[in-house]
ZALO-123873 format. One record per atom (N, C-alpha, C, O, CB): x, y, z; residue in one letter. Coordinates in steps of 0.02 Angstrom, whole numbers, plus 50000, padded with zeros to 5 digits. Glycine has a CB too. Layout:
BEGIN
XYZA;...
***
This chain:
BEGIN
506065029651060X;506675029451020X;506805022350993X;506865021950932X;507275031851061X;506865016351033X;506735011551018X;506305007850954X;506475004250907X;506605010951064X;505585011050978X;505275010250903X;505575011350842X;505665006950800X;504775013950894X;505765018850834X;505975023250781X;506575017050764X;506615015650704X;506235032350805X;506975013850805X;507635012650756X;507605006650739X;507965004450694X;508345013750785X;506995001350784X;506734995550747X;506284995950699X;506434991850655X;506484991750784X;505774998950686X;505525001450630X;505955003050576X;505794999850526X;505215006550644X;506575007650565X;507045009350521X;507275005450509X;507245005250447X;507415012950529X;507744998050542X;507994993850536X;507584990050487X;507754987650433X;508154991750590X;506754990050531X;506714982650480X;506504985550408X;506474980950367X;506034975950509X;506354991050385X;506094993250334X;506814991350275X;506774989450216X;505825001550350X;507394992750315X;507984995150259X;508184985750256X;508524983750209X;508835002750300X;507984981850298X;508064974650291X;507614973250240X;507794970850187X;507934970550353X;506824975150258X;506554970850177X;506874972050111X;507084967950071X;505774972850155X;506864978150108X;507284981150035X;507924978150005X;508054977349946X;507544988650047X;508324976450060X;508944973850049X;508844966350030X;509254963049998X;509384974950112X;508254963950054X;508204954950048X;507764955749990X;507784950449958X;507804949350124X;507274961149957X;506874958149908X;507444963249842X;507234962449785X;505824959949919X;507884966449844X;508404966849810X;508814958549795X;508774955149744X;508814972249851X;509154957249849X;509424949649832X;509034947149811X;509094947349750X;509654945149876X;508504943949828X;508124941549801X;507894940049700X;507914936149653X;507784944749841X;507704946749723X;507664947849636X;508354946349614X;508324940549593X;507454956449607X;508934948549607X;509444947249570X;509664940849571X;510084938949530X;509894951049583X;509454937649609X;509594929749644X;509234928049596X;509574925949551X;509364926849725X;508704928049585X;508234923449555X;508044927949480X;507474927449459X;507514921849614X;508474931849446X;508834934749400X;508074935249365X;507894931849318X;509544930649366X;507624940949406X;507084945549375X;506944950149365X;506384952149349X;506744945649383X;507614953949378X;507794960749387X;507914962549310X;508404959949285X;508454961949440X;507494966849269X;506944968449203X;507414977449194X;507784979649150X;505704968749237X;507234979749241X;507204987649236X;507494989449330X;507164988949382X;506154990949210X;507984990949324X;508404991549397X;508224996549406X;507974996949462X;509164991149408X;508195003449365X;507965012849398X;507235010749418X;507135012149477X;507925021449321X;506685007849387X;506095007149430X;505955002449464X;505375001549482X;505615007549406X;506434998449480X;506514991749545X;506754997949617X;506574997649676X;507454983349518X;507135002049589X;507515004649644X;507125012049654X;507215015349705X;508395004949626X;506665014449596X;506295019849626X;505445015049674X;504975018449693X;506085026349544X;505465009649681X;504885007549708X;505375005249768X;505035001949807X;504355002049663X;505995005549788X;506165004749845X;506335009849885X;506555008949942X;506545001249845X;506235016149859X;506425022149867X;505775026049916X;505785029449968X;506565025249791X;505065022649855X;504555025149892X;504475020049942X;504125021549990X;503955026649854X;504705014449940X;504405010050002X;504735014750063X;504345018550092X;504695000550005X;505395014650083X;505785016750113X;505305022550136X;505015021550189X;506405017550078X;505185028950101X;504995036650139X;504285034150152X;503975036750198X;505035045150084X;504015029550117X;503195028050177X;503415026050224X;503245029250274X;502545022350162X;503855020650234X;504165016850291X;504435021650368X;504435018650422X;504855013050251X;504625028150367X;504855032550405X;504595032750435X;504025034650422X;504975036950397X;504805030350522X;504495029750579X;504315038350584X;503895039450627X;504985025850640X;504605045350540X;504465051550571X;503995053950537X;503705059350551X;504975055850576X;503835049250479X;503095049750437X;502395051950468X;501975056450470X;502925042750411X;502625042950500X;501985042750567X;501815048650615X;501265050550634X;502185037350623X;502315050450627X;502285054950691X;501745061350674X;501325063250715X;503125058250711X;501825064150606X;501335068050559X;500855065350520X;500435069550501X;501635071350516X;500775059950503X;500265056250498X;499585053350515X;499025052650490X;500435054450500X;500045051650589X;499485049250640X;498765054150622X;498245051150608X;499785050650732X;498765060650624X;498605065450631X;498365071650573X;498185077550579X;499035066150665X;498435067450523X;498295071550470X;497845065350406X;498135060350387X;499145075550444X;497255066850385X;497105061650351X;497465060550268X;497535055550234X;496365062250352X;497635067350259X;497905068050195X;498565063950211X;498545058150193X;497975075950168X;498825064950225X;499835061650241X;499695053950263X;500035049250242X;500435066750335X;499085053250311X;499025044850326X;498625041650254X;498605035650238X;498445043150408X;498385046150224X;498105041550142X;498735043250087X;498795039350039X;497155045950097X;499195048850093X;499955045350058X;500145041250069X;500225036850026X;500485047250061X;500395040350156X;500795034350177X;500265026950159X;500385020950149X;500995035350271X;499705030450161X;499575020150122X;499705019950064X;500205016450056X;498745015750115X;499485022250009X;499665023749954X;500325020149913X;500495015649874X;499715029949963X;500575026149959X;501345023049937X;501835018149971X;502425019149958X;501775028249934X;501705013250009X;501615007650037X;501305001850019X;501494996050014X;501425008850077X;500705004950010X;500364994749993X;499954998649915X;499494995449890X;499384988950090X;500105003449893X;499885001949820X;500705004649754X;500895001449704X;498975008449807X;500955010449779X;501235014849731X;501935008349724X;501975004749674X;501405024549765X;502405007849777X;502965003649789X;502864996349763X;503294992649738X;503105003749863X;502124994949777X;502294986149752X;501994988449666X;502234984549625X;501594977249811X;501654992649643X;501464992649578X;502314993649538X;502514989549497X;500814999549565X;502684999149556X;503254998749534X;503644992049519X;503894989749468X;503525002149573X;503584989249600X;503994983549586X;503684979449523X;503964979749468X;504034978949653X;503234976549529X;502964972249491X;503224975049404X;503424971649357X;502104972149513X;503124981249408X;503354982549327X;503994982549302X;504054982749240X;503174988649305X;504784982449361X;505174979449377X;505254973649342X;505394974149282X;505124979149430X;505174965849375X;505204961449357X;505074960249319X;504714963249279X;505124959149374X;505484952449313X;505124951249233X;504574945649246X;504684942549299X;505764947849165X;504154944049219X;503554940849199X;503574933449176X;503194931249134X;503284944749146X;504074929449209X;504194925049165X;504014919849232X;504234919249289X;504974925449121X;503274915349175X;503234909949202X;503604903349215X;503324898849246X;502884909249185X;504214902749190X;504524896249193X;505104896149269X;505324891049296X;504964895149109X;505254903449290X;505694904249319X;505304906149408X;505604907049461X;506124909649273X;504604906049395X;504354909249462X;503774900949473X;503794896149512X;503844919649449X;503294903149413X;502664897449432X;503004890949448X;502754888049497X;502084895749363X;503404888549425X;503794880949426X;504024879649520X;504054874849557X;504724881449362X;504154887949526X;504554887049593X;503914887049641X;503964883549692X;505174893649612X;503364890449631X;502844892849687X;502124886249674X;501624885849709X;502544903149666X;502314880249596X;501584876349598X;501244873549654X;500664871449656X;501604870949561X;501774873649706X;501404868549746X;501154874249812X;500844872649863X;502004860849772X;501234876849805X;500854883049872X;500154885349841X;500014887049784X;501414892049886X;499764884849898X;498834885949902X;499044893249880X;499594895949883X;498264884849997X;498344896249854X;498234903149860X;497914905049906X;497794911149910X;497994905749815X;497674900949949X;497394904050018X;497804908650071X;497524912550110X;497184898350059X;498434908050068X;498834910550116X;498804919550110X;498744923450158X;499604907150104X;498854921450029X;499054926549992X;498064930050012X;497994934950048X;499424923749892X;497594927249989X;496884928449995X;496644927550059X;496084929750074X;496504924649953X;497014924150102X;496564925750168X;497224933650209X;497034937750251X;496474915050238X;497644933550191X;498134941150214X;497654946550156X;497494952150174X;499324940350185X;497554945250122X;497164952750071X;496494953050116X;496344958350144X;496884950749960X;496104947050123X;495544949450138X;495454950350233X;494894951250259X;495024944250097X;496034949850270X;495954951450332X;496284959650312X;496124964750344X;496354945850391X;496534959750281X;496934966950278X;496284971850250X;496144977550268X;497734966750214X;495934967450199X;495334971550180X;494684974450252X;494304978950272X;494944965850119X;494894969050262X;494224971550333X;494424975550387X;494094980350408X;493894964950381X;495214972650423X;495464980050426X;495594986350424X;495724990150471X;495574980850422X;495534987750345X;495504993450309X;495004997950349X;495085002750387X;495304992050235X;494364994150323X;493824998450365X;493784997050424X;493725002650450X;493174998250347X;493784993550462X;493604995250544X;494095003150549X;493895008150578X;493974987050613X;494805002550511X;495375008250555X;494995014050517X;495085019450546X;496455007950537X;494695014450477X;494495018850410X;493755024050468X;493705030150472X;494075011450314X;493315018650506X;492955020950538X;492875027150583X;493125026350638X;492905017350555X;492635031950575X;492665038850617X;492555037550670X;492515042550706X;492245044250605X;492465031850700X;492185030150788X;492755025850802X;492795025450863X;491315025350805X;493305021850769X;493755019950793X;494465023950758X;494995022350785X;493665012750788X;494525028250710X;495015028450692X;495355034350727X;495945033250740X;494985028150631X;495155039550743X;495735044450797X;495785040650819X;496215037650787X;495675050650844X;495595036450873X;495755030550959X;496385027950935X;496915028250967X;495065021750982X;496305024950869X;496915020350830X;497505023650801X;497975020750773X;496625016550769X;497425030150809X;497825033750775X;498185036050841X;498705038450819X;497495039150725X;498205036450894X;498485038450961X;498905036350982X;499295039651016X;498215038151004X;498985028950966X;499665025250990X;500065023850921X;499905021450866X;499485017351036X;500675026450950X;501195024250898X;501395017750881X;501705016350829X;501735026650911X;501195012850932X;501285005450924X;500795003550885X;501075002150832X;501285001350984X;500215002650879X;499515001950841X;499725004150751X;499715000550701X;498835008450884X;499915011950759X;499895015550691X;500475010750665X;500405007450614X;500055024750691X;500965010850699X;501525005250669X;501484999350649X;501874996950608X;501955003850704X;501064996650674X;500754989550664X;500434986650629X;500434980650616X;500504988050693X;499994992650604X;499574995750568X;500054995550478X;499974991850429X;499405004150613X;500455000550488X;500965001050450X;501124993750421X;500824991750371X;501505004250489X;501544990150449X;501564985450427X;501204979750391X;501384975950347X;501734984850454X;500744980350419X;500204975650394X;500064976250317X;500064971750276X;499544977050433X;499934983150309X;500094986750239X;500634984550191X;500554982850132X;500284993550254X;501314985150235X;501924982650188X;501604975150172X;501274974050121X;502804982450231X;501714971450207X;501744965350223X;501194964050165X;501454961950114X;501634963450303X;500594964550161X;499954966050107X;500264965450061X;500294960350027X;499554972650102X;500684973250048X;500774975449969X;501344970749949X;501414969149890X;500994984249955X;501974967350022X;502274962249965X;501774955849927X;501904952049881X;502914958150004X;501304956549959X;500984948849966X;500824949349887X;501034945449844X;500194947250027X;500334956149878X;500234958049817X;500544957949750X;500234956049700X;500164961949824X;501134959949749X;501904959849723X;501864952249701X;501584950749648X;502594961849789X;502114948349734X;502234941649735X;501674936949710X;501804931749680X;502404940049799X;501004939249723X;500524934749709X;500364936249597X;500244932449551X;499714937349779X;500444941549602X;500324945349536X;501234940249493X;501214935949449X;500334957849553X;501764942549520X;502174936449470X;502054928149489X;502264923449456X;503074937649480X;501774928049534X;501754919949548X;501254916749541X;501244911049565X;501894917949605X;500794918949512X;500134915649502X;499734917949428X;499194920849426X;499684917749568X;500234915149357X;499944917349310X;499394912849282X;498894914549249X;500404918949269X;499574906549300X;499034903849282X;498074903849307X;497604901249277X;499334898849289X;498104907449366X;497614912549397X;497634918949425X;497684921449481X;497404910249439X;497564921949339X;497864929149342X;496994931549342X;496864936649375X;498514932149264X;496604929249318X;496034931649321X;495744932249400X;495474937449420X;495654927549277X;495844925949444X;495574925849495X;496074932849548X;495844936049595X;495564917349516X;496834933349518X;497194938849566X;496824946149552X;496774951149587X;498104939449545X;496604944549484X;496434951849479X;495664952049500X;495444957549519X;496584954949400X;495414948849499X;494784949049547X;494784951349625X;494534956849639X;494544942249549X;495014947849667X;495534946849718X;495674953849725X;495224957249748X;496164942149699X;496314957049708X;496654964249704X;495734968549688X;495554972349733X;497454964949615X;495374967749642X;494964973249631X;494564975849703X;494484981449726X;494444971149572X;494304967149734X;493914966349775X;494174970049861X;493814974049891X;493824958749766X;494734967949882X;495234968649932X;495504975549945X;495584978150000X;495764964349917X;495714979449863X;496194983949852X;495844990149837X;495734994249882X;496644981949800X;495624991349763X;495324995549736X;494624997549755X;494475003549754X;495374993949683X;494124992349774X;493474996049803X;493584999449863X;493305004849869X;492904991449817X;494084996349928X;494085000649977X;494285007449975X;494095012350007X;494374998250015X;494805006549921X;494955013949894X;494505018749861X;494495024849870X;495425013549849X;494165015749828X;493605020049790X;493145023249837X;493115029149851X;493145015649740X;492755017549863X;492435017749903X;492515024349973X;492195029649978X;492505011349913X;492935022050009X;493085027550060X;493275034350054X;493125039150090X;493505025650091X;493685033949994X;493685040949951X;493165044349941X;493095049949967X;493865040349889X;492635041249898X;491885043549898X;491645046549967X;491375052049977X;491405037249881X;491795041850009X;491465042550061X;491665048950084X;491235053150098X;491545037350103X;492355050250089X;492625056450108X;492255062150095X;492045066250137X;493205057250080X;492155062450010X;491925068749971X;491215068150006X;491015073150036X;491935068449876X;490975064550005X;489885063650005X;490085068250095X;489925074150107X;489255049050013X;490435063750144X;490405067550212X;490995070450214X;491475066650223X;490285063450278X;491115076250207X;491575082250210X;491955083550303X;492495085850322X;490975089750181X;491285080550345X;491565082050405X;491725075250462X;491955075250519X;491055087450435X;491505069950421X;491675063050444X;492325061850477X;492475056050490X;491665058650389X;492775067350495X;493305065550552X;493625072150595X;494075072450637X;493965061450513X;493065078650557X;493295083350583X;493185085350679X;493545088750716X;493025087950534X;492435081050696X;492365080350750X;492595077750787X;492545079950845X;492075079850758X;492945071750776X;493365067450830X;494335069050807X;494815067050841X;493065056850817X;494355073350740X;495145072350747X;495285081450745X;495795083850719X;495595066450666X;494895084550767X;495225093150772X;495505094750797X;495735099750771X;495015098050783X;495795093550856X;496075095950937X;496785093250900X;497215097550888X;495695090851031X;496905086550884X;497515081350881X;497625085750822X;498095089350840X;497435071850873X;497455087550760X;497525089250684X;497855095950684X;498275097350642X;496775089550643X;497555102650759X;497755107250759X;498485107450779X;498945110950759X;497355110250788X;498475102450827X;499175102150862X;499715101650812X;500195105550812X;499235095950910X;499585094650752X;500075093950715X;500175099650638X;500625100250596X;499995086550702X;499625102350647X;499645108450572X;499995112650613X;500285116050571X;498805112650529X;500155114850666X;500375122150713X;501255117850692X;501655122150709X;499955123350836X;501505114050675X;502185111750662X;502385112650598X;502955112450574X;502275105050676X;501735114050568X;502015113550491X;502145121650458X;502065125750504X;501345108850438X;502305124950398X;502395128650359X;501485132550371X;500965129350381X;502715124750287X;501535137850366X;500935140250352X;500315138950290X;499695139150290X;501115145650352X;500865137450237X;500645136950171X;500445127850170X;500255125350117X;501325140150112X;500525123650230X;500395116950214X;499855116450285X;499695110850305X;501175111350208X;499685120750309X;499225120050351X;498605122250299X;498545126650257X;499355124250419X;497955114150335X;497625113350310X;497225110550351X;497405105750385X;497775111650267X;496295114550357X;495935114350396X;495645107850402X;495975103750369X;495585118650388X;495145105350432X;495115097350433X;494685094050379X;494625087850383X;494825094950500X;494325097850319X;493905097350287X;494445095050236X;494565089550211X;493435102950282X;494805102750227X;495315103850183X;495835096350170X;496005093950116X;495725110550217X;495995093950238X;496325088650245X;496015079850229X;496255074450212X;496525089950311X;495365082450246X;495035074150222X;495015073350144X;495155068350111X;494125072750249X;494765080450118X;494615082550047X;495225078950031X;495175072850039X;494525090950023X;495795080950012X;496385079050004X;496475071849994X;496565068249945X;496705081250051X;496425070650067X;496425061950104X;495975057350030X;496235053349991X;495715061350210X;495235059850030X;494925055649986X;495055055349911X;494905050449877X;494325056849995X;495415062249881X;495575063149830X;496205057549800X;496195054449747X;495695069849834X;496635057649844X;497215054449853X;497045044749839X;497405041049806X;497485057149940X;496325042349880X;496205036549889X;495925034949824X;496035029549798X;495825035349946X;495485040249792X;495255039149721X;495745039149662X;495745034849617X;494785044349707X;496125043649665X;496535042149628X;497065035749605X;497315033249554X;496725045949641X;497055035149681X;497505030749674X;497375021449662X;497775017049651X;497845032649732X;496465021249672X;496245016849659X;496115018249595X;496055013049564X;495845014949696X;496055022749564X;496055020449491X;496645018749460X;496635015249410X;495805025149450X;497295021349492X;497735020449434X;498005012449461X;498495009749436X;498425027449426X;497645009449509X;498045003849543X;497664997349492X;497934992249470X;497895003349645X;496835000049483X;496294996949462X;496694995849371X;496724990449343X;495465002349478X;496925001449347X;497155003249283X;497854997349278X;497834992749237X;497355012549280X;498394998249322X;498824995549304X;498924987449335X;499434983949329X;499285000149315X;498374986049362X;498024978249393X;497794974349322X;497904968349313X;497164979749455X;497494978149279X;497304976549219X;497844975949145X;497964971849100X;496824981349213X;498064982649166X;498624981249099X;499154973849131X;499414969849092X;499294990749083X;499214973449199X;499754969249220X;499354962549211X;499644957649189X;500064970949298X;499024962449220X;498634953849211X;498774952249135X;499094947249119X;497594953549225X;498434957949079X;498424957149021X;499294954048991X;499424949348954X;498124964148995X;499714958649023X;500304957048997X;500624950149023X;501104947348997X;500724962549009X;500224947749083X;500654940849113X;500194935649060X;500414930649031X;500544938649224X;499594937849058X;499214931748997X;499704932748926X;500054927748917X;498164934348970X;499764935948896X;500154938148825X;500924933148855X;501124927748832X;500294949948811X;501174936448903X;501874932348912X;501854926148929X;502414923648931X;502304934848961X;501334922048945X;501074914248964X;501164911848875X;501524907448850X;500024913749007X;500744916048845X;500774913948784X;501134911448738X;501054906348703X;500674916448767X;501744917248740X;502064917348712X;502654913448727X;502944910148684X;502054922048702X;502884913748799X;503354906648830X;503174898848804X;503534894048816X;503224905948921X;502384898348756X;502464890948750X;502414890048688X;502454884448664X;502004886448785X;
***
């Protein structure tokens, strides 16, 4: 119980501080899609997510999804783009801080992604939570690095392709090519949590990775898609500010 209401707490705290935030530092562009990317942060964020999650590959490749790709892509299209009001404030910070959190989060990805460690990791609610976060924490990094670093917008979007979008592609693939890559180690746990659900959302374990990988492809393309239009538009707005 404890978990559940510190988890809730701190989720409805980031939202509330990168709300001030933005209006503080008056980059708030488009408020209905500032506040529908806090909307999805929030329902990935649901400590009761997890609980069906843990356990289902399709619902644990939403909850990343919409966590460290769908919520910070929103935000970012949110704000506004303006180098005089962000780069001025962030020149003197390395980009190492932002690139060494993507690329531990990247290697992450796969070790938890692994069919020989990922049920084990999926068992404890402290881990999956932790887990969780790391994700948020990622996708603000992402958020922030994409308005604060226009003058190496090429190297972010390198960065984001490398970190973000191949693991997505990638493991997705992987899904479709092995169809049964988690049905042996996650069936017993998978049956338990489909016997809770609607008849019509129970879904066998094939059925459920299928899903899972569909979900990761997709969503690396449209992350890969709007990584590109967003770079393009912070170069055009560099431009045009001078």
């Amino acid at each position: 119980m404890w978990l559940v209401s510190v988890d809730l707490l701190c989720s409805v705290i980031v939202i509330i501080t990168l709300q001030q935030w933005a209006v503080k530092k008056n980059l708030l562009a488009k408020p209905g899609i500032f506040l529908t990317g806090n909307l999805v942060f929030l329902l990935g964020m649901l400590p009761w997510f997890d609980d069906l999650a843990r356990y289902s590959i399709s619902l644990h490749s939403l909850q990343s999804v919409m966590v460290h790709h769908f919520a910070p892509l929103l935000w970012i299209g949110a704000l506004r783009h303006k180098e005089s009001s962000i780069t001025r404030a962030h020149n003197t910070l390395s980009h190492w801080p932002t690139t060494l959190l993507m690329s531990i989060f990247a290697v992450l990805t796969w070790v938890w992604m692994l069919p020989s460690f990922h049920p084990l990791l999926m068992q404890s609610a402290i881990i999956y939570s932790g887990m969780k976060w790391l994700m948020a924490l990622s996708g603000l990094a992402l958020c922030l690095s994409m308005l604060s670093h226009h003058q190496k917008s090429s190297y972010w979007q390198k960065l984001n392709n490398v970190t973000v979008v191949m693991p997505l592609l990638l493991w997705g693939l992987l899904m479709f090519i092995f169809p049964t890559m988690y049905a042996d180690t996650h069936t017993s746990h998978h049956h338990m949590m489909m016997s809770h659900l609607p008849a019509w959302l129970q879904l066998s374990p094939i059925q459920d990775q299928f899903i899972g990988g569909l979900l990761f492809i997709v969503s690396g393309f449209l992350y890969w898609q709007s990584n590109s239009i967003s770079v393009a538009f912070t170069r055009h707005a560099r431009r045009f500010s001078k």
